[in-house]
C-alpha positions in Angstrom: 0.0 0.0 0.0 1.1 3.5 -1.2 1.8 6.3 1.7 -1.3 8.2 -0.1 -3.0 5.4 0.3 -1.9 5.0 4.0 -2.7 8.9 4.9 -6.5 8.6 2.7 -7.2 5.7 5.4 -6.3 7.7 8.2 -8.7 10.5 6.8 -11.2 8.2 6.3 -11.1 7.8 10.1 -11.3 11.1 11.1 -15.0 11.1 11.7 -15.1 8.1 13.9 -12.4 9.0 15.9 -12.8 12.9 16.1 -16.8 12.0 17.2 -15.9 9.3 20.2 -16.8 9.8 23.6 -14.4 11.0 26.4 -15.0 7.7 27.8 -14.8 5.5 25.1 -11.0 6.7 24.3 -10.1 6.4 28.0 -11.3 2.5 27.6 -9.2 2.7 24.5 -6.1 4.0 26.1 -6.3 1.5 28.8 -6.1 -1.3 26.2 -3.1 0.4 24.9 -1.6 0.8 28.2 -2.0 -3.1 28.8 -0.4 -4.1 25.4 3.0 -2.5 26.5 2.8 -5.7 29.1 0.3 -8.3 27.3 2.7 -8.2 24.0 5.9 -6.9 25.6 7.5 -10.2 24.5 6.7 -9.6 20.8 7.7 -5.9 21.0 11.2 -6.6 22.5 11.7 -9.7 20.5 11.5 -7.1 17.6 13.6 -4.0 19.2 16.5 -6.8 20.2 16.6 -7.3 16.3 16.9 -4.1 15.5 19.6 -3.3 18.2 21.2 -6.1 16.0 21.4 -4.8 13.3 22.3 -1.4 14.3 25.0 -2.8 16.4 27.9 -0.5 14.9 26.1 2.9 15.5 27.1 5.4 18.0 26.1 4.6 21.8 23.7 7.2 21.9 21.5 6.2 18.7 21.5 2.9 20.6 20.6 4.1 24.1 17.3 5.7 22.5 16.7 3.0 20.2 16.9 0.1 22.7 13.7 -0.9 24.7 13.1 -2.8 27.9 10.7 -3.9 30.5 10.9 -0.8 32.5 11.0 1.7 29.6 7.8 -0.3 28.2 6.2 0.3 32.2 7.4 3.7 31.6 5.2 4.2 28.6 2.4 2.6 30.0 2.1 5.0 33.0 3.0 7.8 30.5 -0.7 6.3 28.5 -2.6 5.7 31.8 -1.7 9.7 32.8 -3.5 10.9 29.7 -6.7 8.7 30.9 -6.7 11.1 34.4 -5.9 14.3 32.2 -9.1 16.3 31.1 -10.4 15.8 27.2 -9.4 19.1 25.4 -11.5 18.0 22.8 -15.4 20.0 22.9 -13.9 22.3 25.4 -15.5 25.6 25.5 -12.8 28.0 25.9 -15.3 31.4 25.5 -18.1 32.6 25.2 -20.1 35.6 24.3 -23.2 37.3 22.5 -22.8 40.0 20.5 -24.5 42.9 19.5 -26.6 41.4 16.7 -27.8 38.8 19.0 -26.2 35.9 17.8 -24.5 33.3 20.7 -21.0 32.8 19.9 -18.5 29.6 21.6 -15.0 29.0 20.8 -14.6 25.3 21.1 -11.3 22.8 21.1 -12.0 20.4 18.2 -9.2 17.7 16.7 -6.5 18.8 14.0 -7.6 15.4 11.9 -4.7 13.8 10.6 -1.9 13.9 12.4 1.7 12.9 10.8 4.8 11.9 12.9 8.0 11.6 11.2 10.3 9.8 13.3 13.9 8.5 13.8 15.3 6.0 16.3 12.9 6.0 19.2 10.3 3.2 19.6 8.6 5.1 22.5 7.3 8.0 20.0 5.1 5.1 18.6 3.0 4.4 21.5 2.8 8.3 22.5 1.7 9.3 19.3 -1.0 6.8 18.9 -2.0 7.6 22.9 -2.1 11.4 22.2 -3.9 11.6 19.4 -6.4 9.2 20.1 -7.0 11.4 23.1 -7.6 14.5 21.1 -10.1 12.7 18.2 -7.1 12.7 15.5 -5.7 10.0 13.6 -2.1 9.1 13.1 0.4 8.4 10.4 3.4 7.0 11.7 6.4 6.7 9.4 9.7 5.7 11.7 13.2 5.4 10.6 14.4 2.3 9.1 16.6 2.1 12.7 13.8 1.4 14.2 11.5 -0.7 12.0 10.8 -4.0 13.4 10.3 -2.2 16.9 7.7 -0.1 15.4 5.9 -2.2 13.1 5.5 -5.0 16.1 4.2 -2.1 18.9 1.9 -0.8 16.0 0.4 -4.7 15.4 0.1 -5.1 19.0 -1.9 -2.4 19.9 -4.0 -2.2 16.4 -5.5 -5.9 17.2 -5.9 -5.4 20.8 -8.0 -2.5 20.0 -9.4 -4.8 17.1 -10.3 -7.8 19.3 -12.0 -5.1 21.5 -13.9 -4.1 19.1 -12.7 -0.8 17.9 -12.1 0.4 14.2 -8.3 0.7 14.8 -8.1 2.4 11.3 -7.4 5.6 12.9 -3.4 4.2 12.9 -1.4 4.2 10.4 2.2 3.1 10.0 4.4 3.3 7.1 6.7 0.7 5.9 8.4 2.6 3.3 11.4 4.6 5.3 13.1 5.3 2.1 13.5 9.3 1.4 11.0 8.9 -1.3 8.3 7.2 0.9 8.7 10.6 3.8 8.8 13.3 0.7 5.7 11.7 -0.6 4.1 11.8 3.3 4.9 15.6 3.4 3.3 16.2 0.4 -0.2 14.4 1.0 -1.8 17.8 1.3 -4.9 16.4 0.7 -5.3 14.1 3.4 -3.0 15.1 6.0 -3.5 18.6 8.4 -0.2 18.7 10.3 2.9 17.4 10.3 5.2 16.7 12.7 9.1 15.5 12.9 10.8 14.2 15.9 14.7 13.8 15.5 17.7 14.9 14.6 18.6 18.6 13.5 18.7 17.4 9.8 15.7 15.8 9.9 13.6 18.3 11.1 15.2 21.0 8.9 14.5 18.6 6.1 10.9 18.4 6.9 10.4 21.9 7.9 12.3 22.8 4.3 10.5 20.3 1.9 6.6 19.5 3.2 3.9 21.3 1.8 1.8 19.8 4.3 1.7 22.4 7.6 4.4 21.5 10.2 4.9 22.0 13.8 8.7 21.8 14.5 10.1 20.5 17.1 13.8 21.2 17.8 17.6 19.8 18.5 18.9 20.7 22.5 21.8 22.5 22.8 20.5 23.7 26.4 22.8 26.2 28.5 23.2 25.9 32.3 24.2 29.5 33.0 26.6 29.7 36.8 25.5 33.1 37.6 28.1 35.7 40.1 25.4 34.7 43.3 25.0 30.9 42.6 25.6 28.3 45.3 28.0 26.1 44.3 27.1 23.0 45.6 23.3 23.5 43.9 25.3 24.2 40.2 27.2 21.0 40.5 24.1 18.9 41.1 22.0 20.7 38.7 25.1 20.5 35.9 25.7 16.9 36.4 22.2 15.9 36.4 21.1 18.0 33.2 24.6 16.3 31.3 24.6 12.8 32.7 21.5 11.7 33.9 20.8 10.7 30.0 22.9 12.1 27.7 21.6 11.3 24.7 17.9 13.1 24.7 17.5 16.6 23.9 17.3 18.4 27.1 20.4 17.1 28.3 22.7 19.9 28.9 25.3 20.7 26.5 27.0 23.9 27.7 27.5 25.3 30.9 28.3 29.6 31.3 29.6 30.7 34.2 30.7 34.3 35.3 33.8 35.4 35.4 33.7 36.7 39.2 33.0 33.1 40.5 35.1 30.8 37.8 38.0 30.5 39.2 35.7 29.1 42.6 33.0 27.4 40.5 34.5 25.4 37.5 37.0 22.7 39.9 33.8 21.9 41.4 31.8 21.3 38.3 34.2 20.4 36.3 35.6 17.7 38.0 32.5 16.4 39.3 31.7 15.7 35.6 35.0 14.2 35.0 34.2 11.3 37.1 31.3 10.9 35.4 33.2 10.5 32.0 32.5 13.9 30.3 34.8 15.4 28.0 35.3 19.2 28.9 36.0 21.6 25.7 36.7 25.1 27.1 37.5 28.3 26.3 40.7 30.0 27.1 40.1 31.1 30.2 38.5 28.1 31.3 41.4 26.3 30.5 43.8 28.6 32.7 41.3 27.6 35.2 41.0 23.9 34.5 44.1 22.5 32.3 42.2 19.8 31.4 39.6 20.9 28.9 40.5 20.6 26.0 40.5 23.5 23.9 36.6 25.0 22.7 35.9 25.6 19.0 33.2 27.8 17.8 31.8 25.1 16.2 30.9 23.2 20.1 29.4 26.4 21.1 26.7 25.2 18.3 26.9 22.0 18.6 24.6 19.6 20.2 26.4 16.3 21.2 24.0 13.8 22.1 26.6 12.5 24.7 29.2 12.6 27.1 31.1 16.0 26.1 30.4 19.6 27.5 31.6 23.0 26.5 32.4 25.8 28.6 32.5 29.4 28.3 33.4 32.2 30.8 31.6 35.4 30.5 31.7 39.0 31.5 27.5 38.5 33.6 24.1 37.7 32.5 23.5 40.1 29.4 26.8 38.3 28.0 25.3 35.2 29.3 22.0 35.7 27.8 23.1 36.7 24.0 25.4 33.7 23.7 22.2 31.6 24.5 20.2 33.1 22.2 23.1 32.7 19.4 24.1 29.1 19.7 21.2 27.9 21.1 18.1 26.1 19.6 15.5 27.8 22.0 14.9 24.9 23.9 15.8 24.6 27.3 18.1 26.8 29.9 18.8 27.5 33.2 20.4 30.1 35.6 21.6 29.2 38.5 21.6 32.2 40.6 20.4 33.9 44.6 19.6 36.9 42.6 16.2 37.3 41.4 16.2 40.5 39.8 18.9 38.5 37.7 16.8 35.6 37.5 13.8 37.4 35.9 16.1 39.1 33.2 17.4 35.8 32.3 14.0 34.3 32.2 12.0 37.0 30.5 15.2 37.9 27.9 15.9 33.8 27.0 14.1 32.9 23.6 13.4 29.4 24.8 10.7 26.9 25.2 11.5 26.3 28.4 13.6 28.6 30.8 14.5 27.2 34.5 16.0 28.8 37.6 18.1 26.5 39.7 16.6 23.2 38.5 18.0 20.8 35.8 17.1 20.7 32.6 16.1 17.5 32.3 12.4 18.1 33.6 11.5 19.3 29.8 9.1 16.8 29.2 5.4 16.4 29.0 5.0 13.7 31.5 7.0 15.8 33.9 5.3 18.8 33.1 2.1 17.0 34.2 1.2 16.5 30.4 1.6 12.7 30.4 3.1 11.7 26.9 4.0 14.3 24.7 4.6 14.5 21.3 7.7 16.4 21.7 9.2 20.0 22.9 8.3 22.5 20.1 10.7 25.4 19.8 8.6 27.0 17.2 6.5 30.4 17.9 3.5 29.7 16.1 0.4 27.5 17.8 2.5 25.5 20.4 5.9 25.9 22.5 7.0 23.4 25.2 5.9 19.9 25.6 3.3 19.0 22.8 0.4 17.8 25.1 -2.8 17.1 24.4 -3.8 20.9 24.4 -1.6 21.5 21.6 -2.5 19.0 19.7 -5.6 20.5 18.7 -7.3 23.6 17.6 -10.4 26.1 17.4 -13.7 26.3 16.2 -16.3 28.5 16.6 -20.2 27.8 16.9 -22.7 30.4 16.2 -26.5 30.4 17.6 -28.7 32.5 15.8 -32.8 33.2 15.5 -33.0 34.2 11.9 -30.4 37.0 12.0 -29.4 38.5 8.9 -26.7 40.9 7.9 -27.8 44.4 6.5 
């Protein structure tokens, strides 16, 4: 079967699944919730074939790539939070009369289709199909060829549970085809699909964002900042710093710089700095760092930019927070930062001034995500401006419509 043909199916659907009852996809989610335990053995037979054959790629592809027991837990509870979040969907969000009588509500309805484009991360499967069966939209999932087998058996397990319940599970879609050809011709179904959505690396969003017709809502790479600010405590930066770089390295709100100022360097970067040593990170400074710390090795302009997916940090001192705050919004990809800082006058210039998604003071970066937001699953952080930033939740994964009551009105 063609993608067209794939993404007409899902639009098919739209009616059944944008119409269901609040309680009928809460049954639904709970089924999906179970699969991750009822066919776990199917799913990670399938995800230990494809960590075969990807056996030769870089440790951090592999970390997001590889499933187990507790991940698969871990994406059931992520399912079973949606079922205790509120439905968005036939919210009114306002209402008002107007002058010529007529009754005017602004309502949350679904998007319709609903595209993901994905790389090496089995999880985004189950979230995407949980998320938008919340909000009445269908799916298209098209994964990376990384990730196949683990895809198509989590997609097969949950389609016939849903099945053998007695659902139309036609509302998911999932596309073999992971050629270049097969996504091009996804971000050109126009016709059938409303919104597109990648989830990946920095190529492969700026490919989808460069070459899809069909509307997209980008989601972006993480080179997040933790900025030492003059009034920090020391002890609270070297937690924060080695939790946001090593707690998991390879996602994107991991830390992958860390600022300090240049009043407290010389006392704050032995501290951090050789906490994440021991921890295996490679430091790349700048040149004062290094008269500081020997060890880093030396900073390019390049790691300033660069998000690493891993075990290596750059460092940069600088003159206070306005320095601190236009590197950020240089090298960054408006995703997550932090200050660490007693200051709050400070504090609130770094958070009001930071053109992020998500701006912290004095807590890791690594609580960017939609389940610890209190989202549940999410179908990403968007570091766009236009109709979502942050965690995609179920809120931003639809949109607006407005219903208007009349008695014969007329406009002269």
């Amino acid at each position: 079967m063609t993608v067209s043909e794939r993404c007409r199916l899902a639009h098919e659907t739209c009616g059944y699944i944008g119409s269901m009852a609040s309680e009928e996809k809460d049954a639904m989610l709970g089924i999906i919730a179970d699969c991750m335990f009822t066919g776990a053995e199917e799913i990670l037979a399938a995800n230990a074939a494809d960590l075969r054959a990807n056996s030769d790629k870089p440790q951090h592809l592999l970390d997001r790539l590889m499933l187990d027991e507790k991940r698969l837990a871990g994406i059931a509870e992520g399912i079973r939070k949606l079922i205790d979040l509120p439905d968005p969907v036939g919210e009114i969000s306002a209402e008002w009369t107007v002058p010529s009588g007529l009754r005017i509500q602004r309502v949350r309805v679904p998007l319709g289709v609903i595209g993901i484009i994905y790389e090496a991360r089995p999880n985004v499967t189950a979230d995407a199909v949980s998320l938008c069966l919340k909000t009445g939209n269908a799916v298209v999932l098209r994964g990376g060829s990384d990730a196949i087998e683990s895809n198509r058996a989590m997609v097969r397990v949950i389609k016939n549970a849903l099945t053998n319940a007695g659902y139309n599970a036609e509302f998911i879609q999932f596309i073999d085809d992971t050629t270049h050809a097969g996504a091009e011709e996804l971000m050109r179904c126009r016709e059938y699909v409303d919104v597109l959505i990648p989830r990946g690396s920095a190529r492969l969003i700026q490919t989808v964002v460069e070459k899809s017709s069909v509307p997209v809502i980008e989601t972006g790479a993480g080179n997040c900042h933790a900025y030492i600010e003059s009034s920090a405590d020391i002890n609270m930066a070297v937690r924060i710093i080695v939790n946001g770089k090593t707690q998991r390295p390879s996602v994107c709100n991991a830390l992958e710089s860390v600022l300090v100022d240049r009043a407290v360097a010389a006392e704050a970067l032995p501290p951090v700095l050789d906490a994440l040593a021991a921890r295996g990170v490679e430091v790349r400074g700048c040149d004062e760092t290094r008269a500081i710390w020997p060890a880093a090795l030396p900073a390019t302009e390049d790691d300033f930019y660069r998000e690493y997916h891993g075990l290596v940090i750059s460092v940069k001192v600088v003159g206070g927070v306005e320095e601190a705050i236009a590197h950020i919004n240089k090298y960054g990809t408006h995703h997550s930062e932090v200050i660490i800082t007693s200051d709050d006058l400070k504090a609130e210039k770094f958070l009001n001034e930071v053109d992020s998604a998500a701006v912290y003071v004095n807590a890791s970066t690594r609580f960017t995500d939609g389940f610890e937001f209190g989202f549940g699953a999410e179908m990403g952080i968007s570091t766009q401006k236009l109709h979502a930033r942050g965690p995609l939740g179920l809120v931003q994964l639809t949109g607006e419509k407005y219903k208007v009551y009349g008695s014969g009105q007329v406009r002269g």
